[in-house]
C-alpha positions as a printed NumPy array, in Angstrom:
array([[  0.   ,   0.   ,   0.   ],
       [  1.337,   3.156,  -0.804],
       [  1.853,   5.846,   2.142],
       [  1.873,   9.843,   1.477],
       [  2.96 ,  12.067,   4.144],
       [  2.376,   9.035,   6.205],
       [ -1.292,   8.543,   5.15 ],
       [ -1.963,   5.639,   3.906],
       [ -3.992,   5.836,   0.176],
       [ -5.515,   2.01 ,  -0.144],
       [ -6.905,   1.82 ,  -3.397],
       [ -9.558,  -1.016,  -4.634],
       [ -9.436,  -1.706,  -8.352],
       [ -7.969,   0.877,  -9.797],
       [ -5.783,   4.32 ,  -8.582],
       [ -7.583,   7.556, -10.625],
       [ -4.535,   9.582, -10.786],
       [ -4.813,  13.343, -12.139],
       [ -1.64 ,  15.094, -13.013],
       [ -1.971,  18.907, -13.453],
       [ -0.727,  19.179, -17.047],
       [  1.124,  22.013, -18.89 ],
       [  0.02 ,  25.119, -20.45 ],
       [  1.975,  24.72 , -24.387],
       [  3.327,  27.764, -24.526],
       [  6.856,  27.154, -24.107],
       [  9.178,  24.289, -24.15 ],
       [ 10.039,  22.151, -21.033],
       [ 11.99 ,  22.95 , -17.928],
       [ 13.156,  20.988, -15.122],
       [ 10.656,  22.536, -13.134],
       [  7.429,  21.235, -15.167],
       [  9.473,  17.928, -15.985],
       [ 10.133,  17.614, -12.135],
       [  5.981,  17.373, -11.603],
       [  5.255,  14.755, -14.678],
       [  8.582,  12.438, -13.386],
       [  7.299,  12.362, -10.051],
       [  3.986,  11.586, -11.229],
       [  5.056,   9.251, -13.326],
       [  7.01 ,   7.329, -10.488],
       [  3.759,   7.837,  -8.178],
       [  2.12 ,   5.581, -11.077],
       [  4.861,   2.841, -11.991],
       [  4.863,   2.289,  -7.645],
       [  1.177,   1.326,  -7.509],
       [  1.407,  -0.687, -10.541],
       [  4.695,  -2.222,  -9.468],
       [  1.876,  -3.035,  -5.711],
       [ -0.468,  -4.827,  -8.477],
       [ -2.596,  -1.852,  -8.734],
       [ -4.064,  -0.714, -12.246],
       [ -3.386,   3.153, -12.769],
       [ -5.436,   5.503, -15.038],
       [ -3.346,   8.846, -15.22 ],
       [ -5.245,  11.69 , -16.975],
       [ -2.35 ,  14.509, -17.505],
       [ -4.962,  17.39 , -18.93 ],
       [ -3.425,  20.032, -21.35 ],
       [ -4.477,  23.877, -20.851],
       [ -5.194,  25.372, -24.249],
       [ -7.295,  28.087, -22.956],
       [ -5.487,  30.456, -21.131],
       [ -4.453,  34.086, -21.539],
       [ -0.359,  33.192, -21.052],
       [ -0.769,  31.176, -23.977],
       [ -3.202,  33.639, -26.073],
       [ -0.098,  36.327, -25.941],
       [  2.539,  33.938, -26.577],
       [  0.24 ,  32.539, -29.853],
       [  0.264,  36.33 , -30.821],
       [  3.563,  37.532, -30.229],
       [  4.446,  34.38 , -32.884],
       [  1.54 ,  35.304, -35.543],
       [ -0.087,  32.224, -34.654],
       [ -3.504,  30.969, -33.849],
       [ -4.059,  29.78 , -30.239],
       [ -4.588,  26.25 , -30.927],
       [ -2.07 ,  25.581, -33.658],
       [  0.384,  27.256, -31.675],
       [ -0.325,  24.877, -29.029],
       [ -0.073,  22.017, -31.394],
       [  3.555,  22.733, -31.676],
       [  4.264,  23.331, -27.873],
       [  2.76 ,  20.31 , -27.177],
       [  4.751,  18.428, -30.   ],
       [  7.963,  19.469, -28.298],
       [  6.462,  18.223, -24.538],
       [  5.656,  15.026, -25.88 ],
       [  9.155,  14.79 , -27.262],
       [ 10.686,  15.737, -23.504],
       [  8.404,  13.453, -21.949],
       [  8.92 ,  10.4  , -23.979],
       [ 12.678,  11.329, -23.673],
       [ 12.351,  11.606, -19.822],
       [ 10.77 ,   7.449, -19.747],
       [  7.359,   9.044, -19.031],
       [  4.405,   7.065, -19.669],
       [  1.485,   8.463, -21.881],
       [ -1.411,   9.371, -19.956],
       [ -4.384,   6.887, -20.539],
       [ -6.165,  10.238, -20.83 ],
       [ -5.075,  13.386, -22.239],
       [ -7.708,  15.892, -22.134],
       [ -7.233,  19.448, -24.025],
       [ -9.357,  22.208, -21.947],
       [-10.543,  23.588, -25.668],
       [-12.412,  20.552, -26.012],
       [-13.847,  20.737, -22.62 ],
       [-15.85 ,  24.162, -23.518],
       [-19.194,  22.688, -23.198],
       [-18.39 ,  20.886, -19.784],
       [-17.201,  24.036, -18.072],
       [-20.767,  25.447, -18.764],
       [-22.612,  22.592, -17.673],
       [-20.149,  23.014, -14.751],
       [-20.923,  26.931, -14.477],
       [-25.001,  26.106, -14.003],
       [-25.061,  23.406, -11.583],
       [-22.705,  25.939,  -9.347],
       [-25.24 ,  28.528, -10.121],
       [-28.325,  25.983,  -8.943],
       [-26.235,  24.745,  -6.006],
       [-25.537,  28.793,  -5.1  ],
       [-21.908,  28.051,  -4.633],
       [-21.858,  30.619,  -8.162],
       [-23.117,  34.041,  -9.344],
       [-23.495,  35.592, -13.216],
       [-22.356,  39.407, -13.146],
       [-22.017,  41.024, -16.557],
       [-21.755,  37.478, -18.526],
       [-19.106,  36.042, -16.27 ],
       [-20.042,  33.656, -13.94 ],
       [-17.996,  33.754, -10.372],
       [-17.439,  31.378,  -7.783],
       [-17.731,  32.266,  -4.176],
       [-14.331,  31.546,  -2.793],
       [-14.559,  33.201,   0.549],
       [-13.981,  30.109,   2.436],
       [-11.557,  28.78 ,   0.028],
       [ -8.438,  30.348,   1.879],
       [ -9.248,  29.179,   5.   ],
       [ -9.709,  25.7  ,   3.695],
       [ -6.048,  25.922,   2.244],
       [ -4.786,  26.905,   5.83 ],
       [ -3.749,  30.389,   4.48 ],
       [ -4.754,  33.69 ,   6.108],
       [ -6.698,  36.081,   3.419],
       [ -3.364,  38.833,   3.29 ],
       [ -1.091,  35.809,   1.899],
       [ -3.844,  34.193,  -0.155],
       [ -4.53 ,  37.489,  -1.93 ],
       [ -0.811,  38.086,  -2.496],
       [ -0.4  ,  34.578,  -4.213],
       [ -3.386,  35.791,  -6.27 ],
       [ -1.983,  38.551,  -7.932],
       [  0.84 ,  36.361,  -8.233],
       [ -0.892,  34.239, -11.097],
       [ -2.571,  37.427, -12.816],
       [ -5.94 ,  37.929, -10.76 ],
       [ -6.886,  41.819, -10.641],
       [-10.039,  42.035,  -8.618],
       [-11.034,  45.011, -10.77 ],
       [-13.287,  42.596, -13.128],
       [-16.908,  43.115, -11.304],
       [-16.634,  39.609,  -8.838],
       [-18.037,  40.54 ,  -5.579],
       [-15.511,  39.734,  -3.199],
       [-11.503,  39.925,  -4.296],
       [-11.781,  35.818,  -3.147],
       [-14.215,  34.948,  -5.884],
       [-13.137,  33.612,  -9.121],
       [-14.038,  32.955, -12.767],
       [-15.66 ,  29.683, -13.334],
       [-16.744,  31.359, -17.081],
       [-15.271,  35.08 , -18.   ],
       [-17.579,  37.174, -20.552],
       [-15.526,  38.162, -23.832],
       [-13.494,  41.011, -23.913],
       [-13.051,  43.21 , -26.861],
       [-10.611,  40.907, -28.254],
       [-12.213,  38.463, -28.719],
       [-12.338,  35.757, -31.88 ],
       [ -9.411,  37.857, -32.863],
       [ -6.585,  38.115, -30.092],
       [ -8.071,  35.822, -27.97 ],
       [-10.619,  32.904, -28.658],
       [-14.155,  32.981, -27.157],
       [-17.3  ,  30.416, -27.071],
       [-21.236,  30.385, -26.646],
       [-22.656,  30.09 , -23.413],
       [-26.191,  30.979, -21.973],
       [-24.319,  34.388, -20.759],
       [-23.206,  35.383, -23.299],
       [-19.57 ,  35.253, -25.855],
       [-17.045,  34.186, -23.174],
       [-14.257,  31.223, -22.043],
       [-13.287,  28.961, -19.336],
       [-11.491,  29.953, -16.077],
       [ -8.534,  28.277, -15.57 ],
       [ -9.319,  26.976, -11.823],
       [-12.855,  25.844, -13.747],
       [-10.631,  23.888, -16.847],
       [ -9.031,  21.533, -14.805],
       [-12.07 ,  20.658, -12.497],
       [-14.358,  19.969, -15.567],
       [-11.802,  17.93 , -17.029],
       [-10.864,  15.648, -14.049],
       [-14.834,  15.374, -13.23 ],
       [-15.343,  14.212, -16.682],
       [-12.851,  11.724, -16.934],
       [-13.209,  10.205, -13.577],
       [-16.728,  10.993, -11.672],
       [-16.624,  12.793,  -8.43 ],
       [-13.551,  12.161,  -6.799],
       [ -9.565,  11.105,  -7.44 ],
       [ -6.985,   8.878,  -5.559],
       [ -4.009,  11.305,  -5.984],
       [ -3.957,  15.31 ,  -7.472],
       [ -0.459,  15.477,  -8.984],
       [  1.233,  19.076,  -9.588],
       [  3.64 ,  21.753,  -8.677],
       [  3.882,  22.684,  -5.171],
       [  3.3  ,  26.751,  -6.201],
       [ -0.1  ,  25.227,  -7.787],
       [ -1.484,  24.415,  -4.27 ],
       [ -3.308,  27.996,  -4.   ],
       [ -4.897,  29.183,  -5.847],
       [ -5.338,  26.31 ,  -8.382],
       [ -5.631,  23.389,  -6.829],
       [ -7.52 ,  24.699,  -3.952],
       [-10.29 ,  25.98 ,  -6.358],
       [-10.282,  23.447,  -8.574],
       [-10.791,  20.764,  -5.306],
       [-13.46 ,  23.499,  -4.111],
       [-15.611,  23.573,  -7.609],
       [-15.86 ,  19.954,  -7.715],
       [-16.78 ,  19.77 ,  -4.152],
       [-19.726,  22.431,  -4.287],
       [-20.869,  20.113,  -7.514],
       [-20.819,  16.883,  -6.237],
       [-21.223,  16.931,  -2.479],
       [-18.291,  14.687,  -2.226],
       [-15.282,  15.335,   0.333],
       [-12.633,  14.831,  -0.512],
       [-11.969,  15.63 ,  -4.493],
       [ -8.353,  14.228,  -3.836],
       [ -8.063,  11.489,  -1.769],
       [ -4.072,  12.236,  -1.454],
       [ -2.011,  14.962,  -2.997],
       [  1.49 ,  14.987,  -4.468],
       [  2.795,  18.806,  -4.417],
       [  6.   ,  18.608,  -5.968],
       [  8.755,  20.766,  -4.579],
       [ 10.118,  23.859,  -7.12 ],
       [ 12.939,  23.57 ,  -8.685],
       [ 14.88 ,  26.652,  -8.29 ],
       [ 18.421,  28.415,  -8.957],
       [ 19.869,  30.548,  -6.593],
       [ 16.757,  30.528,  -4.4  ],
       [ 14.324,  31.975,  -6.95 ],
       [ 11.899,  29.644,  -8.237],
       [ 13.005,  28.319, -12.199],
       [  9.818,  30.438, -14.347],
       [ 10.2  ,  32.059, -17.684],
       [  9.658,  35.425, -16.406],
       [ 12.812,  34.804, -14.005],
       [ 14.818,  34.289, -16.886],
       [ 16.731,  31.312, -15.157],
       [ 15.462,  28.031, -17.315],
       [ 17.269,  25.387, -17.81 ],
       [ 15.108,  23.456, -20.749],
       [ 15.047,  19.481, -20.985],
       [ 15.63 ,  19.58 , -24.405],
       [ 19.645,  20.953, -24.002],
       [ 20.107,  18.776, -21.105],
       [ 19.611,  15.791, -22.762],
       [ 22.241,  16.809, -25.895],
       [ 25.053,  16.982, -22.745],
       [ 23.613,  14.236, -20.737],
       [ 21.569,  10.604, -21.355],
       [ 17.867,  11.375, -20.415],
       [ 18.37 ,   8.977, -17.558],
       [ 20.724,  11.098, -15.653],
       [ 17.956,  14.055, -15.535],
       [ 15.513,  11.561, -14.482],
       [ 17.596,  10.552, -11.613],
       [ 18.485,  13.983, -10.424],
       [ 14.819,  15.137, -10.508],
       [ 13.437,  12.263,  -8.093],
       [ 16.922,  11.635,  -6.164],
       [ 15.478,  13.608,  -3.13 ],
       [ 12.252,  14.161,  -1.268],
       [  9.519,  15.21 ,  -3.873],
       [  7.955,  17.676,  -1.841],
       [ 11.535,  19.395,  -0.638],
       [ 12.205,  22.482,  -3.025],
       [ 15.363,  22.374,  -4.641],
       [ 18.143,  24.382,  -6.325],
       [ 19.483,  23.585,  -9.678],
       [ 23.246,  23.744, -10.091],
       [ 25.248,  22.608, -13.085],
       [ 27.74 ,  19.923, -11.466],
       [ 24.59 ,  18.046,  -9.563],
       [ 24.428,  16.736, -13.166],
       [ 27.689,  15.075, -13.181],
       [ 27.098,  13.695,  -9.653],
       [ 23.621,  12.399, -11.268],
       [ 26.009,  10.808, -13.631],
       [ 27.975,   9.292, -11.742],
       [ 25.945,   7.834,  -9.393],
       [ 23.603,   6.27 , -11.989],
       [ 26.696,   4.39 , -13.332],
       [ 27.223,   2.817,  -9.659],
       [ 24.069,   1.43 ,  -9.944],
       [ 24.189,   0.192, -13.341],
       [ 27.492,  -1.763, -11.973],
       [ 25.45 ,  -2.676,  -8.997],
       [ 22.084,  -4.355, -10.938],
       [ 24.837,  -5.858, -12.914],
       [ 26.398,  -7.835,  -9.994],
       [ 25.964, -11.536, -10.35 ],
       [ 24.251, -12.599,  -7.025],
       [ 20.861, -12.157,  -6.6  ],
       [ 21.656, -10.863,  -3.443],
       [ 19.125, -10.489,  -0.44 ],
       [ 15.198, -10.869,  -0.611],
       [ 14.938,  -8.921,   2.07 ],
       [ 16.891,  -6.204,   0.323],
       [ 14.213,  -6.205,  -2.748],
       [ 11.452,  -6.23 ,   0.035],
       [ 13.346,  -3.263,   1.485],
       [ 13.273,  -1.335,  -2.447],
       [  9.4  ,  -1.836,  -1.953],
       [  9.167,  -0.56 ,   0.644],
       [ 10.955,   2.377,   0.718],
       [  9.269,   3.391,  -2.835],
       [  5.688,   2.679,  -0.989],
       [  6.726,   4.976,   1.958],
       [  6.428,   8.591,   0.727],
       [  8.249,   7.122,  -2.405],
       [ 11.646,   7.87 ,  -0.57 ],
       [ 13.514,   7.263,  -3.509],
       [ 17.048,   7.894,  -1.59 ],
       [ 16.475,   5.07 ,   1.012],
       [ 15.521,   3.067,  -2.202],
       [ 18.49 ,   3.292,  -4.055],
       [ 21.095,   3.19 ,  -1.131],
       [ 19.696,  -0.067,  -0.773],
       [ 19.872,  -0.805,  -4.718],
       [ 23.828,   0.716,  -4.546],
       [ 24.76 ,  -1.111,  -1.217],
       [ 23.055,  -4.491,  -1.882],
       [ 23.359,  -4.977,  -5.474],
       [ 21.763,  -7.658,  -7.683],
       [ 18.12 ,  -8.142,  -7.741],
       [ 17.331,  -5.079,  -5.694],
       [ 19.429,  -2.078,  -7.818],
       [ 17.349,  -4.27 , -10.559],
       [ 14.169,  -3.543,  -9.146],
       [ 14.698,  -0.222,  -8.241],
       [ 15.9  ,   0.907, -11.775],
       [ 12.729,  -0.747, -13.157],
       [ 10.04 ,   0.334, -10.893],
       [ 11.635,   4.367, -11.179],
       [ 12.369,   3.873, -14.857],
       [ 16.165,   4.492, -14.718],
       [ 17.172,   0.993, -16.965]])
């Protein structure tokens, strides 16, 4: 059974698994390949414990972020995103990450985010001002265990502006009316309110709802997504359904930073999968992304890629021993990786014993 933050997350048939995908507007960094590596290893443990996974990894092709980049190229939203997401799948399939069973693109989800929109308005968790429709997040902070001066601050952090007619600065869009761009410099659909699109926090809750009914095993994402994202996302569905939890368990992967600040485009400090792996075998990355605790933040530093290096060779030499060595060495691989997949105690057991268990451990994390 596998343990989170010393919870245990039992799981009967099948593990539901949602992964927090990308927005394709730019190529990959270590810090959104970080998220999908962990949440692939999250998947490859319960299927190594006999469980059968269903990851949905949705794709956010509705979002202003991506609307600017599409126009600073001369390019339509979605066939700009075509080409982003060409270059992802590239990374990921570079990186040993498994395709999604489910792969959901939030332009094709239009329809569900308004059939979201009314039942919030029927259940009066939801309001229509204007031809937006707004979600009352007054509670939402609290539930995140964040006093309302921080939670505002990480709002404005990802582009809120409270100037937009919601009734409280807490309250967000579940559908935003069409601005004077729109079908031009930014793409807009029918709805019973009027020309509008999805809100982002709305995207991701439709999607996961539709794919797996009211409720998930295990939320995968980025640790900076945990407010306001995932929070509101995890609130929507909840006001829909009526069922508590949404997420049964959470992985919030820690950021991967350099020199302290947080690795982001607008920082100007990426370091991009794609010229990593031209210096170094893809395994190497993958090693240095989940060698630690995956909810510690981390700081990126050019020679922790030769260490990487070198330390995946001592395990190659190890699995290549000729003894079997131990069972109680491969029992102690399993359950390390089942306990807060501690990937460090797993592979100093895999480097010290040798043989079947450095085996096992490079299978289960995708490293042979």
């Amino acid at each position: 059974m596998l343990r989170l933050e010393g919870r245990p997350v039992p799981v009967v048939g099948r593990a539901r698994v949602y992964v927090c995908g990308i927005t394709p507007y730019d190529t990959t960094h270590l810090g959104h390949a970080s998220t999908f590596v962990w949440g692939d290893v999250a998947a490859r443990v319960l299927r190594h414990a006999g469980v059968d996974v269903e990851v949905c990894r949705n794709v956010t092709d509705v979002d202003d972020v991506l609307d600017a980049a599409a126009a600073q190229a001369g390019s339509r939203f979605d066939s700009f995103a075509a080409v982003q997401q060409f270059r992802f799948d590239r990374d990921m399939a570079a990186l040993g990450v498994r395709r999604p069973t489910h792969e959901p693109r939030a332009h094709n989800y239009v329809e569900h985010v308004v059939a979201l929109a009314e039942a919030l308005l029927e259940a009066g968790a939801a309001y229509e001002r204007d031809g937006s429709v707004w979600f009352r997040g007054a509670d939402v902070t609290a539930r995140a265990g964040l006093d309302r001066v921080t939670a505002r601050g990480l709002a404005v952090e990802f582009g809120e502006r409270f100037d937009d007619g919601r009734e409280e600065w807490a309250d967000v869009a579940v559908w935003r009316a069409a601005g004077p761009g729109a079908g031009t410099s930014e793409p807009a659909w029918p709805s019973p309110w009027g020309e509008g699109r999805p809100g982002w926090h709305a995207e991701c809750a439709a999607m996961a709802l539709t794919t797996f009914g009211p409720a998930l095993d295990l939320h995968v994402g980025g640790a900076d997504l945990r407010y306001p994202h995932h929070a509101y996302e995890a609130a929507m569905a909840e006001a829909v359904t009526g069922v508590r939890p949404f997420a049964r368990a959470w992985l919030h992967v820690g950021t991967v930073q350099v020199d302290g600040e947080k690795m982001a485009k607008s920082a100007g400090n990426l370091v991009l999968v794609s010229e990593v792996v031209e210096r170094y075998p893809p395994a190497v990355l993958r090693l240095l992304l989940i060698d630690r605790p995956w909810a510690r933040p981390w700081d990126f530093e050019p020679g922790s890629l030769d260490r990487a290096a070198a330390r995946l060779e001592r395990l190659y030499a190890a699995a290549a021993r000729g003894t079997d060595g131990s069972p109680s060495a491969a029992r102690a691989v399993t359950i390390a990786l089942s306990a807060n997949l501690d990937v460090p105690a797993a592979l100093a057991v895999a480097e010290t014993d040798g043989g079947a268990a450095a085996r096992l451990a490079l299978s289960v994390l995708g490293l042979s």
